[in-house]
DRENPA-3360 file (N, C-alpha, C; in nm, 2 decimals, always signed):
BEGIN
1 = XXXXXXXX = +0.00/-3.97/-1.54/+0.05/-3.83/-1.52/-0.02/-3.73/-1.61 ~ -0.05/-3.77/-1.72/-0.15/-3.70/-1.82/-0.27/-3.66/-1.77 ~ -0.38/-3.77/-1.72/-0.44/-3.76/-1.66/-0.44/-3.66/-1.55 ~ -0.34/-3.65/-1.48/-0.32/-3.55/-1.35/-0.34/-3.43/-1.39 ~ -0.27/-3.43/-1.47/-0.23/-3.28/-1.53/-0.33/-3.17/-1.60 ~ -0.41/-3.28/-1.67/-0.55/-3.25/-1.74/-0.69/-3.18/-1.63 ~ -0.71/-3.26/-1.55/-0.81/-3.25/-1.43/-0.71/-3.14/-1.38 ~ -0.63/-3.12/-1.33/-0.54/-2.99/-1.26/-0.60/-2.90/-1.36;
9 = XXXXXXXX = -0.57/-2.87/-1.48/-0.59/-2.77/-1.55/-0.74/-2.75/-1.59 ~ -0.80/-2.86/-1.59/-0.99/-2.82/-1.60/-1.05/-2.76/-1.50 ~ -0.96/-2.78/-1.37/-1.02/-2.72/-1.23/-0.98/-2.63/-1.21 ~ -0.86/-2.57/-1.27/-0.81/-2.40/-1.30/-0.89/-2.35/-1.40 ~ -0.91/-2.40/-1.48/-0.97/-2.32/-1.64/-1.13/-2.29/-1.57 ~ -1.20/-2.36/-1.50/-1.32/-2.37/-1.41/-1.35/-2.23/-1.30 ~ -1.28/-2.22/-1.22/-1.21/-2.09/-1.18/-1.21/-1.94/-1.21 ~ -1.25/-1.87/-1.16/-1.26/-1.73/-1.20/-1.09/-1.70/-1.19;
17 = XXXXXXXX = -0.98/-1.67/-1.30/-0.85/-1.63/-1.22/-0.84/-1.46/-1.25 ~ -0.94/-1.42/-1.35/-0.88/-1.26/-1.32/-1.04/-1.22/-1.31 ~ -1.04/-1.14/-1.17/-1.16/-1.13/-1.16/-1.12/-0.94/-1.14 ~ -1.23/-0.89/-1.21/-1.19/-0.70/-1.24/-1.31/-0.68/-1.24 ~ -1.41/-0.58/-1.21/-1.48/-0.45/-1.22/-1.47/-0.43/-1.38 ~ -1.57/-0.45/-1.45/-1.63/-0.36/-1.53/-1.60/-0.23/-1.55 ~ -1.53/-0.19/-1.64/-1.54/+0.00/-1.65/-1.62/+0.05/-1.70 ~ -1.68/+0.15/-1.68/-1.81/+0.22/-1.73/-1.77/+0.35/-1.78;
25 = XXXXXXXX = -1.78/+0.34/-1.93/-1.74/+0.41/-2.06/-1.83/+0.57/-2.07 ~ -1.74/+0.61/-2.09/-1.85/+0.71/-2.14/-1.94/+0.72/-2.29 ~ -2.00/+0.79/-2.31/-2.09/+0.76/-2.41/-2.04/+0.82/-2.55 ~ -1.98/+0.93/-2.51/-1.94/+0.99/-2.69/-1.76/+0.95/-2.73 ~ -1.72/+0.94/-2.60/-1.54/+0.87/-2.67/-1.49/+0.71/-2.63 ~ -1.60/+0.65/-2.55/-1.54/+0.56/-2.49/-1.42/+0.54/-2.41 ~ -1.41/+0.68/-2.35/-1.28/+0.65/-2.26/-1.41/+0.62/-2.11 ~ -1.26/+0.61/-1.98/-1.34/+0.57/-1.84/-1.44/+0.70/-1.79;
33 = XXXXXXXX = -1.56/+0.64/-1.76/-1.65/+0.77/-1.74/-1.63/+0.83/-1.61 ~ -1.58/+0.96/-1.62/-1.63/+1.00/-1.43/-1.76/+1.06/-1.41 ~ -1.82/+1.07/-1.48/-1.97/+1.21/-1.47/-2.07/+1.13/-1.51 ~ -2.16/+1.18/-1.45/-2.35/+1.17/-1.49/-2.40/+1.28/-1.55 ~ -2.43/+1.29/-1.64/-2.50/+1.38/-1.70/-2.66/+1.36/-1.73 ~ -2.71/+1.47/-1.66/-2.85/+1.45/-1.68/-2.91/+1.54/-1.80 ~ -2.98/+1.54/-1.89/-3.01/+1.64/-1.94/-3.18/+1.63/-1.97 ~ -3.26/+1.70/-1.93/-3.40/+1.76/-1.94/-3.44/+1.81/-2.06;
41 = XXXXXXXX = -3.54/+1.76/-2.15/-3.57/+1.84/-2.21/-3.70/+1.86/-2.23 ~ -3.81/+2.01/-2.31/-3.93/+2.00/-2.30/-3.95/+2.09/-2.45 ~ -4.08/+2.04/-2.49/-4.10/+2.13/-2.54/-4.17/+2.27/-2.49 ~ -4.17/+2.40/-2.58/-4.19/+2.54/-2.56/-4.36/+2.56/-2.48 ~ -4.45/+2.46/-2.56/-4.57/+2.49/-2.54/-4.63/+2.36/-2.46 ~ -4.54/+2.29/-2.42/-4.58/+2.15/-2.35/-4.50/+2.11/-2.20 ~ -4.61/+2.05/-2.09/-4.58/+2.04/-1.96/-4.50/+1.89/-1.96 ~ -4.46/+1.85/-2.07/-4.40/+1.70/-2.05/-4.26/+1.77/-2.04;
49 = XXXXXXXX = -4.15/+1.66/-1.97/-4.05/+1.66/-1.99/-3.97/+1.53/-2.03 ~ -3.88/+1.55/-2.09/-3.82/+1.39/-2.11/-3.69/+1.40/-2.05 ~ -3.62/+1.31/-1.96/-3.50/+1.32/-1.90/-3.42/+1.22/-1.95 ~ -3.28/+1.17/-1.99/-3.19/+1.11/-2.06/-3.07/+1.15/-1.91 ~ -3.03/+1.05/-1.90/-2.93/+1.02/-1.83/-2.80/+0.96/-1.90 ~ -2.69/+1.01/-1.90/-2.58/+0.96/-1.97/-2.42/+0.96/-1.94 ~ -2.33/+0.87/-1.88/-2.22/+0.89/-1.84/-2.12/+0.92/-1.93 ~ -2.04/+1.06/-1.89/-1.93/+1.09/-1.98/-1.76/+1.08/-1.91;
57 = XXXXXXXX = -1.69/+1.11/-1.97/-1.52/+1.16/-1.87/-1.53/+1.31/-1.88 ~ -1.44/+1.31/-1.82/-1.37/+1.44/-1.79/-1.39/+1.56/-1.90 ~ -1.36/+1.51/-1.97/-1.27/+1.58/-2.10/-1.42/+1.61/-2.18 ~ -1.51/+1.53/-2.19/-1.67/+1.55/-2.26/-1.73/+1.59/-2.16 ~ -1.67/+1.62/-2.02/-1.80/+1.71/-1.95/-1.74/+1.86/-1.97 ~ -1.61/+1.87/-1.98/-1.54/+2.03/-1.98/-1.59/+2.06/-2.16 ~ -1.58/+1.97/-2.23/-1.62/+2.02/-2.35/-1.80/+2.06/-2.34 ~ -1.87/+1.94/-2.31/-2.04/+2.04/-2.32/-2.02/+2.14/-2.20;
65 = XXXXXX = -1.97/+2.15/-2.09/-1.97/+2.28/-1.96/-1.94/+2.39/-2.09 ~ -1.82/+2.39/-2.13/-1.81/+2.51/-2.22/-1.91/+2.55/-2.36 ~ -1.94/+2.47/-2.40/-2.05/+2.48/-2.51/-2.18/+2.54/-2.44 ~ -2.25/+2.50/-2.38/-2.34/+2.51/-2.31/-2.41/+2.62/-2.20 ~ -2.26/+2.63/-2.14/-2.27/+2.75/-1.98/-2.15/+2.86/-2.05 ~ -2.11/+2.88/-2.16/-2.06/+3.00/-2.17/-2.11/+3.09/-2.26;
% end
């Protein structure tokens, strides 16, 4: 009966049982990200650009919108 019980539970433990989606964080609070942020930057007297891509929430994209665009 031991035996039964053991192979039952190595064939569950074997098993994916909670299988979830990944959440994808944002980068300055670690809460759930909704936004992409891209931000560009160059220097004054130079044709390079460097682009940085970065996912934030809500709440860190209304904070840089206001820093930024007002």
């Amino acid at each position: 009966m031991v035996i039964i019980m053991l192979k039952w539970l190595n064939n569950v433990l074997r098993k994916e049982i909670f299988t979830r989606k990944p959440k994808i964080r944002c980068h300055v609070c670690f809460l759930p990200a909704t936004h992409n942020l891209r931000i560009i930057s160059s220097e004054f007297d130079s044709v390079e650009e460097s682009e940085i891509i970065i996912t934030i929430c809500s709440g860190c994209n209304e904070d840089i919108y206001e820093r930024y665009n007002s």
